[in-house]
C-alpha positions as CSV (number, residue, x, y, z in Angstrom):
1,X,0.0,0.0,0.0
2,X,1.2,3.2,-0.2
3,X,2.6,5.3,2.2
4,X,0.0,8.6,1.5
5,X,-3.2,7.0,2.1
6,X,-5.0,4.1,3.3
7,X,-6.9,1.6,1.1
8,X,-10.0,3.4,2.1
9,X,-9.3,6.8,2.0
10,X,-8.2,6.2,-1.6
11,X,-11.6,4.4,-2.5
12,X,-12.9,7.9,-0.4
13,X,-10.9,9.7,-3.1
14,X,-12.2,8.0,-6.0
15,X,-15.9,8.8,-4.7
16,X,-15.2,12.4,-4.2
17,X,-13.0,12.7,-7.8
18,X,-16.5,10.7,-9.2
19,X,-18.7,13.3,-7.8
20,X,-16.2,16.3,-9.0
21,X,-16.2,14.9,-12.6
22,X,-20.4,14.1,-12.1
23,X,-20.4,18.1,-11.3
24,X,-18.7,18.9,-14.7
25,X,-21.2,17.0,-16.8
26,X,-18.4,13.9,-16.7
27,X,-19.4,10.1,-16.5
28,X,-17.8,8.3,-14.7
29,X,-19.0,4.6,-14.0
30,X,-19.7,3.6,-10.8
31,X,-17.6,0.6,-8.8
32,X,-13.8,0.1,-8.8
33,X,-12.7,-2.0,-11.7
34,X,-9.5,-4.8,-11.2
35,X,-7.7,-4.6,-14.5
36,X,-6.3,-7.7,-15.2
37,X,-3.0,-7.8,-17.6
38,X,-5.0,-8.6,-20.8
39,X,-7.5,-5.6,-20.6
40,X,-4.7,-3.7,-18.5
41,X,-5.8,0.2,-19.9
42,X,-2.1,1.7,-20.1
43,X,-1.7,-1.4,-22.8
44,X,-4.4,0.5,-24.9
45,X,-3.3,4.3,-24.2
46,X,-2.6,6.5,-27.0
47,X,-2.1,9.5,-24.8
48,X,-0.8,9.5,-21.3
49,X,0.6,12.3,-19.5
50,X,1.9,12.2,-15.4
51,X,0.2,14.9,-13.6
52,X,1.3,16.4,-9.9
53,X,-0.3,19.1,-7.8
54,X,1.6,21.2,-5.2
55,X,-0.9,20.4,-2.7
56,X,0.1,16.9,-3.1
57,X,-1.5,14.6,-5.6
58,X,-0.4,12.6,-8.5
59,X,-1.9,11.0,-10.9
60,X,-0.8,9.1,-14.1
61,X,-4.0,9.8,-16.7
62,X,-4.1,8.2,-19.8
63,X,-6.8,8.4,-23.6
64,X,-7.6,5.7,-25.5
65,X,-9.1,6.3,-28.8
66,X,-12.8,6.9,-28.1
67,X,-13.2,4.4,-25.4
68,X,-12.4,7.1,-23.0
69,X,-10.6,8.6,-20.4
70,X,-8.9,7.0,-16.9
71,X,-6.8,8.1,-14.2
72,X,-4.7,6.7,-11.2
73,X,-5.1,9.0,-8.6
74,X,-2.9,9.0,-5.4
75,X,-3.0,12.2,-3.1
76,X,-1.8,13.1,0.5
77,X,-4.8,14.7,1.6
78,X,-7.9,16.0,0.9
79,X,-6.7,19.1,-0.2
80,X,-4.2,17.2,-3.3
81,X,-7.4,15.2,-3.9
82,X,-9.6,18.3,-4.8
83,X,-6.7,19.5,-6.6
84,X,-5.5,16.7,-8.4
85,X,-9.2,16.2,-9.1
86,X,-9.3,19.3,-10.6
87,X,-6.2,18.7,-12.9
88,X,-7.2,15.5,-13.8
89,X,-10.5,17.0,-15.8
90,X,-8.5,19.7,-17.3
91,X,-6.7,17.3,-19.0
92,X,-9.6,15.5,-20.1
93,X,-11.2,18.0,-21.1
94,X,-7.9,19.7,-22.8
95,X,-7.4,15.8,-24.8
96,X,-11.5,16.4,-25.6
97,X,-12.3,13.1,-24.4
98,X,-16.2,13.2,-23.5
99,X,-16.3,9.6,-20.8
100,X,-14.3,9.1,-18.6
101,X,-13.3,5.3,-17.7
102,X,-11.8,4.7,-14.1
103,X,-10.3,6.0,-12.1
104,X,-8.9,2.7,-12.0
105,X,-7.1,1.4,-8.3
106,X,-4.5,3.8,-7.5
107,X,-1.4,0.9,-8.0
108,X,-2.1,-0.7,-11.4
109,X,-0.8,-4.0,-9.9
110,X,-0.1,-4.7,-6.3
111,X,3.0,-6.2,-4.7
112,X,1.3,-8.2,-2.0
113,X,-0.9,-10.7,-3.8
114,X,-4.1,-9.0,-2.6
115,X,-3.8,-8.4,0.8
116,X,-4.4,-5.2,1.3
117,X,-7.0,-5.6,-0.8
118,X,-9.0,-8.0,1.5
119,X,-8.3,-11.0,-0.7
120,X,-10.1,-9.6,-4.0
121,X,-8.9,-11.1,-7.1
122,X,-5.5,-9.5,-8.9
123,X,-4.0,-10.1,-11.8
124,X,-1.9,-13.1,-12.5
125,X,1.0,-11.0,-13.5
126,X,0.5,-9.4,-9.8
127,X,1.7,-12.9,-8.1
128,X,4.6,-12.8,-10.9
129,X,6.0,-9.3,-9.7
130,X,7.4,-10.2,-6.2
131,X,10.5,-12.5,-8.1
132,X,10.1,-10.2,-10.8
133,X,11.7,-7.5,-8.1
134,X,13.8,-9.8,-6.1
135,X,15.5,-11.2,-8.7
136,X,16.8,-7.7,-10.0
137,X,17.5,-6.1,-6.7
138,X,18.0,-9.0,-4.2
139,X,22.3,-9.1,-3.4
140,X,22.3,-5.6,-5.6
141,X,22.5,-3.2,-2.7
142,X,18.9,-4.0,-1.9
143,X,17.5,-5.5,1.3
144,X,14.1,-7.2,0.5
145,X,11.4,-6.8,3.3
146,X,8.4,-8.9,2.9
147,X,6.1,-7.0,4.4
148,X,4.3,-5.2,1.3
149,X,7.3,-4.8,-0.5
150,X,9.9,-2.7,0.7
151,X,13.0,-1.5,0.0
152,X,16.0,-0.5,1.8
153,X,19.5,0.8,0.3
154,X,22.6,-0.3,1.4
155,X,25.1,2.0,-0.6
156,X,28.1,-0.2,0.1
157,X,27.0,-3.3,-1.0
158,X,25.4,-1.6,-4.6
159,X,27.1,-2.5,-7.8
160,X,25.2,-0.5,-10.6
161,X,26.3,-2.8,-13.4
162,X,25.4,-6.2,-11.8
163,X,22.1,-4.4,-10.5
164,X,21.3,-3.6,-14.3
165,X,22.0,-6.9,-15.5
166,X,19.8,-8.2,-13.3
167,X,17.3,-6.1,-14.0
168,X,17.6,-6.3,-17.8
169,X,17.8,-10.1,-17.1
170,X,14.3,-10.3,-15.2
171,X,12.8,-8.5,-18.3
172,X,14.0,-10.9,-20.8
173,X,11.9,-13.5,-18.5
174,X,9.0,-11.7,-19.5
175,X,9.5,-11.5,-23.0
176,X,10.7,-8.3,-22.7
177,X,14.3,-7.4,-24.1
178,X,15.6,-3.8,-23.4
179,X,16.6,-1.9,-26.1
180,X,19.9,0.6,-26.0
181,X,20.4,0.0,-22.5
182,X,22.7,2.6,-21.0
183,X,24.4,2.6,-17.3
184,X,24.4,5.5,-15.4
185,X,28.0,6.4,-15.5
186,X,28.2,9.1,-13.3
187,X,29.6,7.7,-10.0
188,X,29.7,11.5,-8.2
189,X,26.1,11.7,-8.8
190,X,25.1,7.8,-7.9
191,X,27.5,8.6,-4.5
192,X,25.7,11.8,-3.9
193,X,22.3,9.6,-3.7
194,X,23.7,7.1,-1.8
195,X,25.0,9.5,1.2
196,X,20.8,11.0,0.9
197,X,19.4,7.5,0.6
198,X,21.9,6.2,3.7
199,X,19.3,4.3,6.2
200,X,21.1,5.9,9.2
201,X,20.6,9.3,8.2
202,X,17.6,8.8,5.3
203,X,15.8,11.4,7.1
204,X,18.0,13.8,8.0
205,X,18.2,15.5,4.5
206,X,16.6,19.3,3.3
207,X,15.0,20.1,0.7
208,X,17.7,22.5,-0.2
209,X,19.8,19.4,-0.3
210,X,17.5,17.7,-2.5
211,X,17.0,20.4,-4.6
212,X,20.8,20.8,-5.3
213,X,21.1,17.3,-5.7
214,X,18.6,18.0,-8.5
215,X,19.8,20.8,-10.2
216,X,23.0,19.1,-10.2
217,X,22.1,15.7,-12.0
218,X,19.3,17.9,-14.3
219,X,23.3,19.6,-15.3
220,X,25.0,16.3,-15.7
221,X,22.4,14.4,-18.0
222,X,20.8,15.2,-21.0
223,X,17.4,15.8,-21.6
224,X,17.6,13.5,-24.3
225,X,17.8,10.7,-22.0
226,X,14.9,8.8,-20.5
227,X,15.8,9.9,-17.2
228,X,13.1,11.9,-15.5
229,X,14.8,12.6,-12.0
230,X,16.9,10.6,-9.3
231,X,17.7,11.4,-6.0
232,X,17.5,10.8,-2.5
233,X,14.9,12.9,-1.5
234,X,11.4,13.1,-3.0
235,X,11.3,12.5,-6.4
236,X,12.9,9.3,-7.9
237,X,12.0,7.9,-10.9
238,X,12.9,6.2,-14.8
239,X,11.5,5.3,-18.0
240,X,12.1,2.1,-19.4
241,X,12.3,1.8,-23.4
242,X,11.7,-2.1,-24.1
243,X,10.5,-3.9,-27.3
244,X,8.1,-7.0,-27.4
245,X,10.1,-10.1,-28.8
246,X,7.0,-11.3,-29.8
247,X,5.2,-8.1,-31.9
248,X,8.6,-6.1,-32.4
249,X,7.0,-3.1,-31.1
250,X,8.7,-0.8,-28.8
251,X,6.8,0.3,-25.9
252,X,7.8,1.9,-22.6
253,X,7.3,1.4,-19.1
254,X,7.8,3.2,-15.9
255,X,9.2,2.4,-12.7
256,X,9.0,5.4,-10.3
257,X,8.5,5.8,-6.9
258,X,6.7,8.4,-5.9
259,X,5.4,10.9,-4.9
260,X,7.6,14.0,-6.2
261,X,6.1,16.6,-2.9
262,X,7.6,16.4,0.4
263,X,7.1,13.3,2.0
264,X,9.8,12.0,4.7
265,X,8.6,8.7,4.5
266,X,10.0,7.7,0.8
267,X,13.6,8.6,0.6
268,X,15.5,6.0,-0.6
269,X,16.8,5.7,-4.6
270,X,15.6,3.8,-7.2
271,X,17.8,3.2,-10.2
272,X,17.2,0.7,-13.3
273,X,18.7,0.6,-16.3
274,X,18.8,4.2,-17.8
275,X,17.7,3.6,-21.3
276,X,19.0,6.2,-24.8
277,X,15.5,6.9,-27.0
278,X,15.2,3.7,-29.6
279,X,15.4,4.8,-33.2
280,X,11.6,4.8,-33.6
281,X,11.0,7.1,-30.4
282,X,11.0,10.1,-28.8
283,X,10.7,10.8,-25.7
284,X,10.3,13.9,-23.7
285,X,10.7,14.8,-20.0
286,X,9.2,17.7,-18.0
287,X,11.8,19.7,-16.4
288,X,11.5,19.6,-12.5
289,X,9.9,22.5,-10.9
290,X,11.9,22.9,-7.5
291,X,9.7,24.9,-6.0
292,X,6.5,22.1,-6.2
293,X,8.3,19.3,-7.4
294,X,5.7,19.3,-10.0
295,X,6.9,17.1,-13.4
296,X,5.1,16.1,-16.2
297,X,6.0,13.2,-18.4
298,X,4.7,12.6,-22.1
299,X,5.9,9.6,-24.6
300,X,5.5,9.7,-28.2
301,X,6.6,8.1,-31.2
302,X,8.5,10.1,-33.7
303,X,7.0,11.9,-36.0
304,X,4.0,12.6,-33.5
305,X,2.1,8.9,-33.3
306,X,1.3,8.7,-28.9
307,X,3.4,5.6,-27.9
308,X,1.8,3.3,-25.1
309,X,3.3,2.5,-21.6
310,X,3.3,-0.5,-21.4
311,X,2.7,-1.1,-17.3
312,X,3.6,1.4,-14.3
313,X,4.9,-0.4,-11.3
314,X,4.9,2.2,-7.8
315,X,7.8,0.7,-5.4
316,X,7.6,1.7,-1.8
317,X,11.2,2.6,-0.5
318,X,11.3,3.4,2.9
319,X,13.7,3.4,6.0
320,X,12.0,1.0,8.0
């Protein structure tokens, strides 16, 4: 579950998002719906844009031809719900889509085989994800927790290249195989996280820390790269370019932990394999306003055609 809000109070934030889009001549139909891999909606996205509030909401909201509109809403309180409620039918109504489908659960899968869902049926690729994560972190600087699924970096025992090879390794076992794969390559920057993501002092860090820590990697890397932000404070995240053995197609999927507004609670780093743009993509990042931590993601095919994320996974790092 996530760290923001309880099961509950998210289902409370769907109802209240429901009756905000009801009030703007929205539909929105009622009951939560389990997507299961095959019907998964970010499978079927032709538009899809990351959207965060200052007050403390984000939400990754997505278009699919004229089936609709859906959003995964996660916010910190009800003041980020009403706003993030708010941004979430701006862009709907900016993309001109007239239904809206969802919002769908907050996590698109879950990492605890239903439990905090009372036992209600997941998708089969939910019971899959545990190994999927412990086989690329476990021994990698990663301590595996199995409460949930939690996190916890030790910077001492990471080794970046092995942990990427792992990674890219649990990929290929889902018929996935990573395309340009690039390391990170900057081991002032990877240090710098480590000494903010230390579990003996994980807390301890400003957000004038973080914020230099951002400015300084935003210096260091290209916006050319898929690399959205990484750092020890609140914003961590990266975008995956991988291509379907099967199909050929190149899709993209994030892994991000979030949220990107101050929350002491989620302070360790995530890293996978920082990916360069395929041939056949383009990919664009929003630059990181410091003063919200407000970013905004889009993915696109060259030459304008939307290009689909292929699944969103929210990983819970904490220093527990």
């Amino acid at each position: 579950m996530s760290v923001l809000m309880t099961w509950s109070e998210k289902i409370a934030f769907a109802a209240r998002m429901k009756r905000i889009c009801a009030a703007g001549g929205m539909r929105c139909p009622d009951g939560r719906r389990m997507f299961h891999e095959a019907d998964n909606p970010l499978l079927k996205a032709d538009r899809l844009a990351l959207l965060t509030v200052p007050e403390g909401g984000c939400a990754l909201t997505g278009a699919f031809g004229a089936e609709g509109f859906f959003a995964s809403p996660c916010a910190a309180s009800p003041a980020g719900a009403q706003a993030l409620a708010r941004a979430i039918v701006q862009r709907q109504r900016a993309w001109g889509v007239q239904r809206v489908t969802g919002p769908v659960k907050p996590s698109i899968v879950d990492f605890d085989n239903g439990a905090a869902l009372g036992g209600e049926e997941v998708s089969p690729f939910t019971e899959r994800l545990p190994e999927f994560f412990d086989e690329a972190l476990r021994g990698q600087g990663f301590a595996v927790a199995r409460r949930s699924i939690l996190y916890r970096l030790d910077p001492a025992a990471l080794d970046w290249p092995a942990y990427e090879r792992a990674a890219a390794y649990s990929l290929r076992r889902f018929g996935y195989r990573v395309v340009a794969a690039r390391t990170m390559g900057d081991r002032a920057a990877c240090e710098a996280v480590a000494r903010l993501s230390r579990t003996d002092s994980a807390l301890a860090h400003t957000d004038e820390e973080t914020a230099a820590l951002l400015s300084a990697l935003g210096r260091r890397w290209s916006r050319r790269m898929t690399q959205i932000a990484l750092c020890g404070g609140e914003t961590v995240g990266c975008l995956l370019a991988l291509e379907d053995r099967k199909t050929r197609t190149a899709r993209a999927a994030t892994i991000q932990v979030r949220p990107d507004f101050q929350n002491r609670a989620v302070t360790a780093a995530l890293a996978l394999p920082m990916l360069r743009e395929a041939s056949d993509m383009r990919v664009e990042c929003g630059v990181i306003d410091e003063s919200n931590w407000a970013s905004r993601l889009s993915v696109e095919r060259a030459g304008g055609r939307p290009l689909a994320i292929l699944q969103q996974y929210d990983v819970e790092l904490t220093n527990k």
